[in-house]
N, C-alpha and C positions, 0 to 999 in steps of 0.2 A: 504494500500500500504506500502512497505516498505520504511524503513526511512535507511536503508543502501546505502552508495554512492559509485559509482566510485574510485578507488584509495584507499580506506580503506582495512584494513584485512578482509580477511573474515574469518567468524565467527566459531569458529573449532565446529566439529559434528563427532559422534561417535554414532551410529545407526547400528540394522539389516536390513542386504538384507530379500529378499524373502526365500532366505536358510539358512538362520538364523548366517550367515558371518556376520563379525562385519566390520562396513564401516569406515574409516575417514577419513580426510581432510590430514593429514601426508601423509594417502596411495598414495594422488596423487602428492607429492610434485615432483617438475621437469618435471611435466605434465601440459598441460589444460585443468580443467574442464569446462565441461558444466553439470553444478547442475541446475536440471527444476524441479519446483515444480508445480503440475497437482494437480484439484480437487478429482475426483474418477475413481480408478481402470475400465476399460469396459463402460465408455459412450462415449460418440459419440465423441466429442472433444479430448478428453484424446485420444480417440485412434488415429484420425485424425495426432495427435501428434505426440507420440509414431512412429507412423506407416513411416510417415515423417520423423523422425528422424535415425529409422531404414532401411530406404530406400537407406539415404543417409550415413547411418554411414562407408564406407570405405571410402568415401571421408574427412568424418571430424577426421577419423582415421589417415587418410594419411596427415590431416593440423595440426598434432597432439594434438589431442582434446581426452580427455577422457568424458565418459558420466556416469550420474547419476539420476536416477530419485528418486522423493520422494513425498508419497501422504499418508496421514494419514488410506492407508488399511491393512488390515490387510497383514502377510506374505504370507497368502493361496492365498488371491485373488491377490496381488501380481503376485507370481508362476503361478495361473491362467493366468491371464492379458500377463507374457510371453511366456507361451504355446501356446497360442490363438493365439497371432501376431508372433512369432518365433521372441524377440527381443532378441538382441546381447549385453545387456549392463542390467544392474542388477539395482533392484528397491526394496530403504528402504522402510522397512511398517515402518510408524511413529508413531504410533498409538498414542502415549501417547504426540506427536506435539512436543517434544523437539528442534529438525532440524529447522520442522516449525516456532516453534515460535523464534528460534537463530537468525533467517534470516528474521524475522517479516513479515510473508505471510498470517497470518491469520488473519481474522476480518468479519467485517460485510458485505453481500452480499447482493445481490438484484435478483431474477431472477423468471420472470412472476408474478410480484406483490408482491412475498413474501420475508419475509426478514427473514435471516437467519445466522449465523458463518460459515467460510468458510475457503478454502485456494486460494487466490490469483495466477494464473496463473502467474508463474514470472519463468526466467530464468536466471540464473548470471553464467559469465564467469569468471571463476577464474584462473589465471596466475600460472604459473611453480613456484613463490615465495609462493601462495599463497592471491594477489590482488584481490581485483573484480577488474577485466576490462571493463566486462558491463553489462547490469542489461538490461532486455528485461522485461516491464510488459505490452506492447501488440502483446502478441504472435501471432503470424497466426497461426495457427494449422498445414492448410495445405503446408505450406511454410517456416516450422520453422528453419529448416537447415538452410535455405539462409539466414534467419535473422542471425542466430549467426554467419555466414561467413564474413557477411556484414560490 
């Protein structure tokens, strides 16, 4: 889990998108993000997610929220992953966990018996200065909007 809190800076990040656009943390200043970080590109969850977030994204456009997603796949599946669902909002390949490990999402996992390194489902709101305002690390998948609304 992360050991980033409430109230802190968040932690600057410079990464590509799926189209090999270089992202950072300046691009959003005077905005809100919503930076979620998701295990893998196209499983069930992720999309659940994803799909949720994109459903609802005019509304959290309209609360002025910008979005970002970020999961250690590669750009291709990426670019995949938004073709598939038609999302509206661009996703770092991390590959190499930079982002990830900035914002401390990665570690050890548990899932059907086996244990493994992972990336932590976590979401952080970051303020128009640049703040986290809040840190969701139990997402609902299918209700994720309404968390970060919340």
């Amino acid at each position: 889990m992360t050991t980033l809190k409430i109230g802190e800076k968040a932690p600057h990040f410079e990464a590509l998108d799926q189209e090999g656009k270089t992202r950072k943390l300046e691009d959003y200043k005077g905005k809100k993000l919503i930076l979620f970080f998701y295990p893998r590109a196209s499983t069930p969850g992720c999309t659940a997610e994803v799909c949720n977030l994109r459903d609802n994204y005019a509304t959290l456009i309209e609360k002025g929220f910008d979005l970002l997603g970020v999961s250690a796949d590669t750009a291709k599946k990426q670019e995949n992953f938004i073709k598939k669902n038609t999302l509206p909002f661009p996703l770092l390949a991390d590959v190499e966990k930079e982002v990830i490990n900035a914002y401390k999402v990665w570690g050890p996992k548990k899932f059907m018996g086996r244990e493994f390194d992972g990336i932590y489902r976590t979401t952080f709101v970051i303020d128009e200065k640049g703040i986290i305002e809040n840190i969701i690390t139990k997402v609902k998948t299918k209700d994720h909007a309404a968390q970060v609304l919340a």
